[in-house]
C-alpha positions as CSV (number, residue, x, y, z in Angstrom):
1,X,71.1,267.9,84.7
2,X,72.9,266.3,81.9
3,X,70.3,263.9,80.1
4,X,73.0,260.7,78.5
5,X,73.2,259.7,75.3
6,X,71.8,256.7,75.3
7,X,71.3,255.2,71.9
8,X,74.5,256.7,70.5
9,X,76.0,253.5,69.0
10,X,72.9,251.8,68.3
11,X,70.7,254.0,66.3
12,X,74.0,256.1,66.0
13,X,77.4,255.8,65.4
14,X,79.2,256.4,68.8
15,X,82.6,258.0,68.2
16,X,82.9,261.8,66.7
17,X,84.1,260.8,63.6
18,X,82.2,258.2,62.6
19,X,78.8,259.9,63.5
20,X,80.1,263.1,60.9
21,X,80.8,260.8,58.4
22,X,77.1,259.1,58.7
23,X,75.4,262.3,58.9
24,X,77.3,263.2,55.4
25,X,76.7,259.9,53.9
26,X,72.8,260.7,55.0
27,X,72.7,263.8,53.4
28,X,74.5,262.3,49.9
29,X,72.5,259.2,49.7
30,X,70.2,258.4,46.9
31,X,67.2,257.7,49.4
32,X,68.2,261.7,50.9
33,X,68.5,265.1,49.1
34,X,71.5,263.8,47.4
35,X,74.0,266.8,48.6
36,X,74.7,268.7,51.6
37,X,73.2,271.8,52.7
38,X,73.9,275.2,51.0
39,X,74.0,278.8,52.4
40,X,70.9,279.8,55.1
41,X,68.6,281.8,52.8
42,X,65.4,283.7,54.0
43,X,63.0,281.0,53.5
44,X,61.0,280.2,56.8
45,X,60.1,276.8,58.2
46,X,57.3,276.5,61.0
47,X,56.7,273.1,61.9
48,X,58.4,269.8,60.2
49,X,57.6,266.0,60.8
50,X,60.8,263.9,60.8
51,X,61.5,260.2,61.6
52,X,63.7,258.6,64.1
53,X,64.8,255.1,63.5
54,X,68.4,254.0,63.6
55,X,70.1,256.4,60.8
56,X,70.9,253.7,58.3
57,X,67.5,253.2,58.0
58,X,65.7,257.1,58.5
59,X,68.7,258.6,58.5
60,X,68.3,259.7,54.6
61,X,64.9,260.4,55.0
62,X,65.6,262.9,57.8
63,X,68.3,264.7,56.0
64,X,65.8,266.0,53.4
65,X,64.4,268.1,56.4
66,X,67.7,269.2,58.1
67,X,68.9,270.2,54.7
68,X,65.9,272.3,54.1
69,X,66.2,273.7,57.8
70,X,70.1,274.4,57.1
71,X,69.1,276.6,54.0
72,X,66.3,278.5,55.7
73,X,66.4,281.1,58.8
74,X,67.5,279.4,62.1
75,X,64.5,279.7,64.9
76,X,65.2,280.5,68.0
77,X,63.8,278.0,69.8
78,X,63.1,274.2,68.5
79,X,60.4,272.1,70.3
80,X,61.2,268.9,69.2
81,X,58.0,266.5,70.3
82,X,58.6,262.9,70.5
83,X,57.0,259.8,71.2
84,X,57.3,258.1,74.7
85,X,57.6,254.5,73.4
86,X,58.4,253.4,77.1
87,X,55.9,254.8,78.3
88,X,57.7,256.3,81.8
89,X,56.6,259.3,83.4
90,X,53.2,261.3,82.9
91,X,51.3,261.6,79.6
92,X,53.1,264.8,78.6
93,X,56.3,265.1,79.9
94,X,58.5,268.4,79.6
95,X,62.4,268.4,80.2
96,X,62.8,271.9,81.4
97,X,66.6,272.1,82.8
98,X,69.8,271.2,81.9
99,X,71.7,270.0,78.9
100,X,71.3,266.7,76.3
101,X,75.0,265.3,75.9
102,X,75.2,263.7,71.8
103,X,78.5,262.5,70.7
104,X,79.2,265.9,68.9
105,X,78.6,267.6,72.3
106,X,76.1,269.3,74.8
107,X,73.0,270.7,73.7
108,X,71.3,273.2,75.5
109,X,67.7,273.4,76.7
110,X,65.7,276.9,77.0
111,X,64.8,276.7,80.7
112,X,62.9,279.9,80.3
113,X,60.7,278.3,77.7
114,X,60.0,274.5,78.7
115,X,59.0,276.1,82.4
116,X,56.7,278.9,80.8
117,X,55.3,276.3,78.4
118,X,54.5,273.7,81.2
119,X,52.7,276.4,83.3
120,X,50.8,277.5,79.8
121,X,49.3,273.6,79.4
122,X,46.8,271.9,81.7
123,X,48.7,268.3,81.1
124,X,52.2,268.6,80.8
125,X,54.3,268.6,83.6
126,X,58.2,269.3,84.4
127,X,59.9,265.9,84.2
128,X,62.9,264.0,83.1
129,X,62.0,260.3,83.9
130,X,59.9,260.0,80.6
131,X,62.9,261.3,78.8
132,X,65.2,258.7,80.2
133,X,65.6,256.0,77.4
134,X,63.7,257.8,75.3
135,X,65.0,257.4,71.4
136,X,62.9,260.0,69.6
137,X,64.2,263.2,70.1
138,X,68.1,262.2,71.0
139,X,68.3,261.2,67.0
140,X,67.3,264.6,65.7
141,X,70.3,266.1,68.3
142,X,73.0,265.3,65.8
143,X,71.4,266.6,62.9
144,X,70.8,269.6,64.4
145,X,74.1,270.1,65.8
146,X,75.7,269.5,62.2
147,X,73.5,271.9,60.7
148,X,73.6,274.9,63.3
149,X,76.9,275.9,65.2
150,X,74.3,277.3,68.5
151,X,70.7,276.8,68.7
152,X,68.2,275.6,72.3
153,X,65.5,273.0,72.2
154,X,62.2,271.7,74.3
155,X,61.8,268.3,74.5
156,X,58.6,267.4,75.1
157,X,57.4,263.3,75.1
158,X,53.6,262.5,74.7
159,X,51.8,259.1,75.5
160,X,48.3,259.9,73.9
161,X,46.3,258.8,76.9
162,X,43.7,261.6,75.5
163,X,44.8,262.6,72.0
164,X,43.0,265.8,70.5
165,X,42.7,267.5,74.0
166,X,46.4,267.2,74.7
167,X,47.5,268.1,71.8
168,X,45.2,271.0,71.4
169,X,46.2,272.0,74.6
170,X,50.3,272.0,74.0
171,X,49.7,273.5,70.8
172,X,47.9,276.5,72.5
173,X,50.6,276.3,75.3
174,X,53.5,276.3,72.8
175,X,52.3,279.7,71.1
176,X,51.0,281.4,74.1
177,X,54.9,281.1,75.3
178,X,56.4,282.0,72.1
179,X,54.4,284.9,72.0
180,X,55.3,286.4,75.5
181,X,59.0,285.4,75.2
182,X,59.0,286.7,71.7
183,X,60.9,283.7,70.4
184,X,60.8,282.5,66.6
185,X,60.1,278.7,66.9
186,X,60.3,275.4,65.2
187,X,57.7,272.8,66.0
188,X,59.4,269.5,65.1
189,X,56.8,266.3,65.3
190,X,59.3,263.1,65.7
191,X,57.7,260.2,64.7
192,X,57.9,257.0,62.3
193,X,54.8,255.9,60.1
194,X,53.6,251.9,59.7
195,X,55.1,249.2,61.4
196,X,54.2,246.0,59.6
197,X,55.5,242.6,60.4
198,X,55.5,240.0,63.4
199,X,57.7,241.9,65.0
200,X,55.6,244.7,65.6
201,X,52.5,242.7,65.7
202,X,50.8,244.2,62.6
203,X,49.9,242.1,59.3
204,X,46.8,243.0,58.2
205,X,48.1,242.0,54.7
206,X,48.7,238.6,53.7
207,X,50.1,239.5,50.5
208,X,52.0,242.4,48.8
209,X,52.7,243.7,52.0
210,X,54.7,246.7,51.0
211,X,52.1,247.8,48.6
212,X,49.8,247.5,51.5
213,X,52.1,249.9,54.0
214,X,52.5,252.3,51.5
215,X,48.9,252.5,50.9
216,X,47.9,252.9,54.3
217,X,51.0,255.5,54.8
218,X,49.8,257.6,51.7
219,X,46.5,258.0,53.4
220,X,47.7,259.2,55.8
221,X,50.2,261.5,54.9
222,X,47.4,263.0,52.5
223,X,45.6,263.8,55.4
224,X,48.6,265.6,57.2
225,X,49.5,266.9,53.9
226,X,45.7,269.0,54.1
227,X,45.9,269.9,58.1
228,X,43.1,267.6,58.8
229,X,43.4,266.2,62.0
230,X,39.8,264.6,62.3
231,X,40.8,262.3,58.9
232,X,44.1,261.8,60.5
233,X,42.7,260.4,63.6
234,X,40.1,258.5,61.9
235,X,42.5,256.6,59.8
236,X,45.0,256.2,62.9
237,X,41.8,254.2,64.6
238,X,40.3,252.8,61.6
239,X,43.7,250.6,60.7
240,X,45.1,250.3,64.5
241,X,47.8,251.8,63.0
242,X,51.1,251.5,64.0
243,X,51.8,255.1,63.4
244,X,54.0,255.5,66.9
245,X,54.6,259.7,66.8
246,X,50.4,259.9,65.9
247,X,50.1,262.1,69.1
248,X,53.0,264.5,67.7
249,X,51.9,264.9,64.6
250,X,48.5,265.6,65.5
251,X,49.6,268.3,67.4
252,X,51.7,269.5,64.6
253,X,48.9,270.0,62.6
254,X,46.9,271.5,65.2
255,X,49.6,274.2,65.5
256,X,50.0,274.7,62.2
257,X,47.0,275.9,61.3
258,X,46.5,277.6,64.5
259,X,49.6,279.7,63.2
260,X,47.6,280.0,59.7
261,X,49.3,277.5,57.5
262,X,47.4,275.7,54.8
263,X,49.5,273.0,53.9
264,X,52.4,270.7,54.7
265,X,54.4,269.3,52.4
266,X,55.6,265.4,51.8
267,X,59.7,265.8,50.7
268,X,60.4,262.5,51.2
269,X,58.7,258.9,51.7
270,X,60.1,255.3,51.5
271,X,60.2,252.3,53.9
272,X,63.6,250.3,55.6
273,X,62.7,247.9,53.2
274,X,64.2,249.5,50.3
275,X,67.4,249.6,52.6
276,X,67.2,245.9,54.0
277,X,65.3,244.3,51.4
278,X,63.3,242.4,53.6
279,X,59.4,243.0,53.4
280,X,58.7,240.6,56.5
281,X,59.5,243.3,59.1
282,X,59.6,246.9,58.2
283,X,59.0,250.9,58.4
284,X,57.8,253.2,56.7
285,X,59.4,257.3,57.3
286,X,58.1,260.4,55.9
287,X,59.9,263.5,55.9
288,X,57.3,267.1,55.9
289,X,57.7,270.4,56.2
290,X,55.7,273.9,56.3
């Protein structure tokens, strides 16, 4: 099957061209790394949690963790977890066959993988409906193709009907099947922190809302930032927060320590408001990496 683009000229520039040149302006801008990628070197990333709004908004943030991933040893295999924001198909849904078409080409899933995996978990299951208008992994496909010439994912969409036990459960899954295909892995967590405005149907500040956001996004990050899942969750249901990818990035850290990492690390955190100026509707991104 070939999975569409379907946000390319929306949360994407459509044509070739123009999608090179916004990927490069991503990497330069003062809100990204600054510069583009150097040489691969033999640094080692695991796991990574990267946003995906449209790329003038994330796009910089994003870049911080493709440039890292550019200068670091390619995996094999990249399970790119997303959010299912429309909420279509079951509560863990894995696209096991056929290729994701981006305006800089075709980009190929590891069959072998996504079908072991799904056998390996109790909840997810082989399907391509939840994937359908999905947003969340289709922006990190360009990215990726920019920064490696060849390279297979597994894209995997979660709803969160139960949480910890899914996530546990695809985090177990996901290393059982590295470990008997013997394939070197990146576990990407897709997901965009606060929401706040009318819009999104979150105010819980009446004033200084951007000092509010960044509050509530600090804590949290500090809590992803130590592998703690528990304070993680806790703050997710103690603010109804608007955190959409909280199910990847639980999982995340669930695999990361599971793989025994100690840390993750923030490279990059501001909110669309620094891009549009406007504090009445806006989103905060956080790139990490370990």
């Amino acid at each position: 099957m070939l999975r569409q683009a379907v946000v390319a000229g929306s949360f994407y520039p459509l044509k070739q061209k123009d999608l090179e040149k916004k990927i490069k302006d991503c990497f330069k801008s003062k809100l990204g790394p600054g510069k583009l990628p150097g040489k691969p070197k033999k640094e080692k990333y695991n796991v990574a949690i990267v946003p995906h709004a449209g790329y003038v908004y994330s796009g910089p943030c994003a870049a911080h963790i493709y440039k890292r991933l550019a200068e670091s040893q390619k995996p094999d295999v990249i399970v790119i977890v997303g959010t299912n924001h429309s909420g279509m198909g079951p509560s863990v849904s894995v696209f096991t066959d056929g290729d994701w078409q981006t305006p800089l080409g075709a980009v190929k899933v590891d069959t072998a993988f996504a079908e072991e995996l799904a056998k390996a978990s109790a909840f997810a299951r082989n399907d391509e409906f939840g994937h359908k208008v999905e947003h969340s992994i289709e922006v990190q496909l360009p990215f990726l193709q920019t920064i490696y010439k060849e390279f297979k994912i597994v894209p995997i969409v979660m709803k969160g009907i139960h949480v910890f036990q899914e996530s546990e459960d695809l985090s177990n899954a996901i290393i059982v099947t590295a470990k008997k295909l013997n394939k070197n892995i990146l576990v990407m967590a897709s997901s965009d922190f606060t929401h706040f405005g009318p819009m999104y149907n979150y105010m819980p500040f009446k004033t200084k809302a951007r000092e509010g956001v960044v509050r509530l996004d600090k804590a949290a990050i500090s809590s992803i930032e130590k592998l703690d899942e528990v304070g993680f969750l806790k703050h997710i249901v103690k603010e109804n927060s608007t955190v959409c990818g909280y199910v990847p990035i639980t999982l995340a850290i669930l695999y990361a320590k599971k793989i025994g990492l100690k840390k993750m690390n923030l490279l990059k955190y501001y909110t669309s408001g620094e891009i549009s100026k406007d504090y009445s509707n806006f989103v905060g991104y956080a790139s990490m990496i370990a």
